[in-house]
N, C-alpha and C positions, 0 to 999 in steps of 0.2 A: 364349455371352457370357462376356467376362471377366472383367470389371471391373463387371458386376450383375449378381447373380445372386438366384433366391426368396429368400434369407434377407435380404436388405437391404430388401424391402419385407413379407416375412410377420410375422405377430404383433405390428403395430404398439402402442405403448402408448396403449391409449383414452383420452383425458378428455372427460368429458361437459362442457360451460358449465353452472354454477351456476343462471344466469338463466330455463336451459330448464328446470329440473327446479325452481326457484321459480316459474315460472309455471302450470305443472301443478300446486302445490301450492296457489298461488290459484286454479285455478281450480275443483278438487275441493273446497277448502273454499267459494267460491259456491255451489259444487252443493250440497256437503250443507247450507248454512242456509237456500237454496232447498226444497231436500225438507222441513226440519223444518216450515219457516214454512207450506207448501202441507198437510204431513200435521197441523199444529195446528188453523191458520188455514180451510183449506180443506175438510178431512176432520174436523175436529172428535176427532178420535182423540187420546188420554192419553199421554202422552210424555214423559221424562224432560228436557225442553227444559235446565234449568238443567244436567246434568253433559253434554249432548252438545253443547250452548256451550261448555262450560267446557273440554270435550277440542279442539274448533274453534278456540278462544282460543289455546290451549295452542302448536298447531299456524301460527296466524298469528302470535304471539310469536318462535317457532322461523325463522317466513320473514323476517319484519322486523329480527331480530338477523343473521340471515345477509345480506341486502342493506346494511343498514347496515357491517356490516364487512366484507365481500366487493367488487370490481368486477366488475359485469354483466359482463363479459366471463371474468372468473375461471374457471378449467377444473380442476372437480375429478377428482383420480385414482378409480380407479375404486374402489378399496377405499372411499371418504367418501361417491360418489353410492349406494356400494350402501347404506352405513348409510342414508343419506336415503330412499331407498327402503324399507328393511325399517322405517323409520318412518313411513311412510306405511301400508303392512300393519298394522302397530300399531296406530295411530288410527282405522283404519276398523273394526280387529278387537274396538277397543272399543264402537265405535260401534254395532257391528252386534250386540254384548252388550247393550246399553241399549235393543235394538230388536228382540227377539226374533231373534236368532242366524241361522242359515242359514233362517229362515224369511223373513227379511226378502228381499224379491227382489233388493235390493243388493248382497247376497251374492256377486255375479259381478264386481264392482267388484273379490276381488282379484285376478283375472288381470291388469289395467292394471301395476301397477309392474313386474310378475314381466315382461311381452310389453314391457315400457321397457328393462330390462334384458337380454331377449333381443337387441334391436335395439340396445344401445349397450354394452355390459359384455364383460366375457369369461367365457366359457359356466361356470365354476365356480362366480362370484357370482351367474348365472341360473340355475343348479342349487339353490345355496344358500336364496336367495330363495323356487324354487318350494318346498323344503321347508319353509320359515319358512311361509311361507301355507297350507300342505298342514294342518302343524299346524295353526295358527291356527281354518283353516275345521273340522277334527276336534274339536277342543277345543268349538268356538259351536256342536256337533252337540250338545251334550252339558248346555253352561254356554249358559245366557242368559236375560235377563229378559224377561216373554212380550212378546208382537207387539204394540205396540197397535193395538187397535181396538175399533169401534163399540159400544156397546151393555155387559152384564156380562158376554157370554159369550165366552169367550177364543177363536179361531180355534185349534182341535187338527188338526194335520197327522197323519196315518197313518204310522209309524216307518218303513214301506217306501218310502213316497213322498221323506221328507227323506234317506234313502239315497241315494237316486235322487237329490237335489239335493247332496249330498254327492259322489256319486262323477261329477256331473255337471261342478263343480266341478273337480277333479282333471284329470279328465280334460283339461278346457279349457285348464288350469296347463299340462299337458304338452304337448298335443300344436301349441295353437295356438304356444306358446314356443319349439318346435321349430322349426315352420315359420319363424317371423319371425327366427329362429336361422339359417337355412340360407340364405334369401333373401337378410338382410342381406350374410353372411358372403361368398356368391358375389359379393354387388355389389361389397363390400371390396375383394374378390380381383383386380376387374375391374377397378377404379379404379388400384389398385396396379399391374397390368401396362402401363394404356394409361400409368402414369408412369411406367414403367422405359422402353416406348416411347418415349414424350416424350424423355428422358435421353438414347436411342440419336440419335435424331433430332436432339436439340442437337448433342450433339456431333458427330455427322457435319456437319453447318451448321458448327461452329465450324474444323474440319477446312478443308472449304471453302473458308471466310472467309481462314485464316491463308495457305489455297495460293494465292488472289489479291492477298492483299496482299503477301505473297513476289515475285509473276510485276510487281505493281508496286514493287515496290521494288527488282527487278532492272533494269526500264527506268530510273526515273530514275537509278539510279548507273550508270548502261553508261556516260551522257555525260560525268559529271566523271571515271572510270575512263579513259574515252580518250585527254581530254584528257593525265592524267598521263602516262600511258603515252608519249603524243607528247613530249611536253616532256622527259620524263627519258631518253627516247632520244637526243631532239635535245643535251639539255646531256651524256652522257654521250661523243658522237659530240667535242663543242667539250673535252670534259676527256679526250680521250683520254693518258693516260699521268700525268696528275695524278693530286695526291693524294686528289681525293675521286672517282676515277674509278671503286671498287670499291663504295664506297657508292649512287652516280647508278646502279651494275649490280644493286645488291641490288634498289633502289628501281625500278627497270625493271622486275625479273624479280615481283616480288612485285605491283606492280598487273597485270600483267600473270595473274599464280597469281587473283586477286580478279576481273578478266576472266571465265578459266574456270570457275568457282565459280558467278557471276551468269548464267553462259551454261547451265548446268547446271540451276539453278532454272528459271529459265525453259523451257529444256525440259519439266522436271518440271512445271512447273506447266501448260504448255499441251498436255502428253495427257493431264490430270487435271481439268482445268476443270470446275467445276459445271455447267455448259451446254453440252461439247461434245457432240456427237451419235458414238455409240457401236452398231458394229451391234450383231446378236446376238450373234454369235461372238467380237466382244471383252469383250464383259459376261460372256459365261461365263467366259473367260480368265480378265478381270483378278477374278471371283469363285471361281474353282477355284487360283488362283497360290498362296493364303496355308496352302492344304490339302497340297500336295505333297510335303512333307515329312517325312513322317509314317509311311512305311514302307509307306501304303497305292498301290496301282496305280488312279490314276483316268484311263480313259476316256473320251474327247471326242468324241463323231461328232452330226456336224452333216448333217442329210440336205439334198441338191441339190432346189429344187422350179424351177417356170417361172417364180415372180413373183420378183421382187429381196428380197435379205435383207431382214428390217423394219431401221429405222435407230428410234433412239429417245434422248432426252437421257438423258446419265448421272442416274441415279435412287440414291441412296445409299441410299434406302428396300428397292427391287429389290434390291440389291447386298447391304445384308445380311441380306435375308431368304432371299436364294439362298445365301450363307455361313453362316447358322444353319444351314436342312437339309442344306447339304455337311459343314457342323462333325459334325453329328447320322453324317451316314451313313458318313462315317469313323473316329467315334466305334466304332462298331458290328458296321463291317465286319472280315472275315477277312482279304480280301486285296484285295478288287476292287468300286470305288465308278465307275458308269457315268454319263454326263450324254449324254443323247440329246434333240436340239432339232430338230422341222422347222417349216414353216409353211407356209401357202397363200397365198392373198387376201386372209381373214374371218380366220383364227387363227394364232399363235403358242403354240408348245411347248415346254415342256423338263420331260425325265422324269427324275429322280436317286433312284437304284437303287443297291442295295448287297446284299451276299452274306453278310451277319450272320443275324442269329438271328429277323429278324420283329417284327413287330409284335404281341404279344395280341390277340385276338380281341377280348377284352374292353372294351380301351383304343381297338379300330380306330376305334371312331364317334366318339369324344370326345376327340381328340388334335387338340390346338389351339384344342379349345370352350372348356379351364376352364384358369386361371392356372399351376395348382400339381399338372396331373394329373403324377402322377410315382412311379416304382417306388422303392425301394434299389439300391443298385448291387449290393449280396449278388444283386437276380434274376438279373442276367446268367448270374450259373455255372448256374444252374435253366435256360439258353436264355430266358431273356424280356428285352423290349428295354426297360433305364432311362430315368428322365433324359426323359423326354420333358414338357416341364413349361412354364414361365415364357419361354425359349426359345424354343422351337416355338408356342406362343402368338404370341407378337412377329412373330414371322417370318409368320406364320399371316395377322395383322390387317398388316402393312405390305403385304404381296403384296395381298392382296384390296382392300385401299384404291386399291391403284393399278391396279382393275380385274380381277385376275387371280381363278381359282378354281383351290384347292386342292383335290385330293383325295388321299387316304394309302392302302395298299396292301400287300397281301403278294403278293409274285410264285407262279406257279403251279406247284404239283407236278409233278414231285420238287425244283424249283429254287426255294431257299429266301431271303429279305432279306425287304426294306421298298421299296415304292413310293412316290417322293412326284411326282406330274403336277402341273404349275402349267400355267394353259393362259389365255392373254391374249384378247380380241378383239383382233384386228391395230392396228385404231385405237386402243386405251387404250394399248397398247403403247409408237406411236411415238408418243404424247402425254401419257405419263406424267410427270410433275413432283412435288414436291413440295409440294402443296397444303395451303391453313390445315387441313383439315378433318382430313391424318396427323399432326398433332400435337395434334389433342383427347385 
């Protein structure tokens, strides 16, 4: 691709909406005057009711100045949702001081902002966070007012056991934040290629669009072009030797230059058409034409079978995801990029082959699974093959959409490149189109 490439859509800037991280904030402060009211009210258990109101208060104060000045819709950067977050740690880190510290079984409650922040922030503010709470919960190991409960006799936990709820803690910070780290970030990733897809897809549609209103706009001026053309012959014929008889010659010859200009579109436009039907053999063509340039020797053997070539509508979809992995294999190659296509009855073929450096072993399974899989170009000089990324992705998901399956490849020893097989059922072939469903 040329004109999109990973970094147009990598590392977007997150803003979280205001509204969503004010309503999580109503809703945890329900919860805790829930808990107090049930552990007063309910459990009859001692409890510092007036300061964990009064930090509760604090904290609905906090949400109601923010709505009030804020629109529901307001999208904070991420460095202000992360403050609101580490104030949310805060407030509960009190809370959970006024209520017997990591004894209190609440104490899990602070993975929630730190796992909010893995799923919406950038991983440095979810770093940050999880140490803010690592603290926090170390400190309530240490510092806090006993647990209430029933009866004179204080509930005493055993120092080995609140370890164990301490490093239970931690661990959950880490590793759940991880996960919800990694999952998000691949959806991210996923979202972003099928819109670089999208992009590719427009604009081949707008392409299209402009070649038919060209191939119409060459019909209707063929007719008043003719007419001139007639008339400035005819008057040029009646002014022969007059003085405007070089002028009626210019005006001849030049509708006449505008003739061949509209006749030329039209050409263009109608072996181009969105909807003409294209064998196989010229889909490879007009998809290997924009590579040949390039110093590399590509290749074209088309194998003879019994059944008739498949015919199938020009697909811009097919087109350039045959042109990304010929862009790839010429990319790559030494000298020599091969396109071998047969077919039967049931399937259609085409293998594109190249005499470069291979594919890593590493990379072989996951090349076109994830958005942004991709080397340095430093690998190359190492012999490993770059660049295989956002790309190869697109190309990956256009092809299979339109029925086809890929598979990727190293050719066999001693004879070294990249295999890529795309291989159609014959029917999705000649009924490929561009359907709503490749542009989700």
């Amino acid at each position: 691709m040329s004109d999109i490439t990973a970094s147009d859509f990598r590392n977007p800037r997150r803003y979280v909406r205001l509204d969503t991280i004010l309503r999580l904030r109503w809703l945890a402060a329900l919860g805790q005057l829930a808990a107090i009211f049930v552990v007063v009210q309910g459990l009859d258990f001692d409890v510092p009711v007036v300061s964990c109101v009064t930090v509760i208060g604090v904290s609905a104060v906090i949400n109601l100045a923010l709505q009030m000045t804020f629109s529901p819709v307001h999208r904070l950067e991420p460095l202000y949702a992360a403050v609101l977050l580490a104030f949310n740690i805060a407030e509960l880190a009190i809370l959970l001081f006024l209520t017997g510290g990591l004894q209190n079984p609440f104490s899990f409650l602070f993975l929630g902002p730190v796992l909010i922040s893995a799923t919406a922030l950038p991983i440095r503010y979810t770093i940050v966070l999880g140490i803010f709470a690592t603290v926090c919960a170390t400190v309530l190991g240490f510092i806090h007012l006993p647990l209430p409960w029933a009866g004179e006799d204080q509930l005493a936990l055993p120092p080995i056991y609140m370890l164990g709820v301490w490093l239970s803690i931690v661990l959950a910070i880490g590793v759940t934040s991880l996960y919800a780290f990694q999952v998000t970030e691949e959806s991210r990733k996923l979202s972003d290629a099928l819109a670089a897809t999208e992009l590719v897809l427009t604009r081949e549609q707008h392409l299209t669009q402009l070649d038919g209103l060209a191939a119409a706009a060459a019909h209707e001026l063929g007719t008043p072009l003719s007419t001139i053309f007639l008339i400035s012959r005819e008057l040029e014929k009646n002014a022969e030797g007059g003085p405007t008889t070089g002028d009626l010659k210019t005006l001849r010859e030049q509708a006449e230059r505008c003739r061949e200009i509209l006749g030329k579109i039209t050409q263009l436009s109608s072996s181009g058409a969105p909807f003409d039907n294209m064998k196989l053999s010229t889909l490879i063509e007009e998809a290997v034409a924009p590579h040949r340039d390039f110093g590399i020797n590509i290749k074209i053997r088309v194998a003879l079978s019994a059944s008739p070539e498949p015919v199938g509508l020009r697909n811009p979809a097919i087109l350039y995801g045959l042109g990304n992995i010929l862009e790839n294999a010429v990319d790559f190659a030494r000298g020599d990029v091969e396109v071998n296509a047969w077919w039967d009855a049931d399937t259609v073929e085409i293998d594109i082959s190249d005499d470069g450096p291979g594919i890593p072993p590493d990379l072989l399974r996951r090349i076109g699974e994830q958005p942004y899989l991709s080397r340095r170009r430093g690998d190359e000089a190492h012999g490993e093959r770059a660049g295989l990324g956002l790309g190869v992705f697109i190309a990956r998901t256009l092809l299979e959409r339109s029925g086809a399956r890929v598979r990727f490849s190293n050719r066999v020893f001693p004879d070294h490149g990249a295999v890529v097989r795309i291989i159609w059922p014959r029917e999705a072939f000649e009924t490929a189109t561009i359907s709503p469903e490749m542009m989700l």
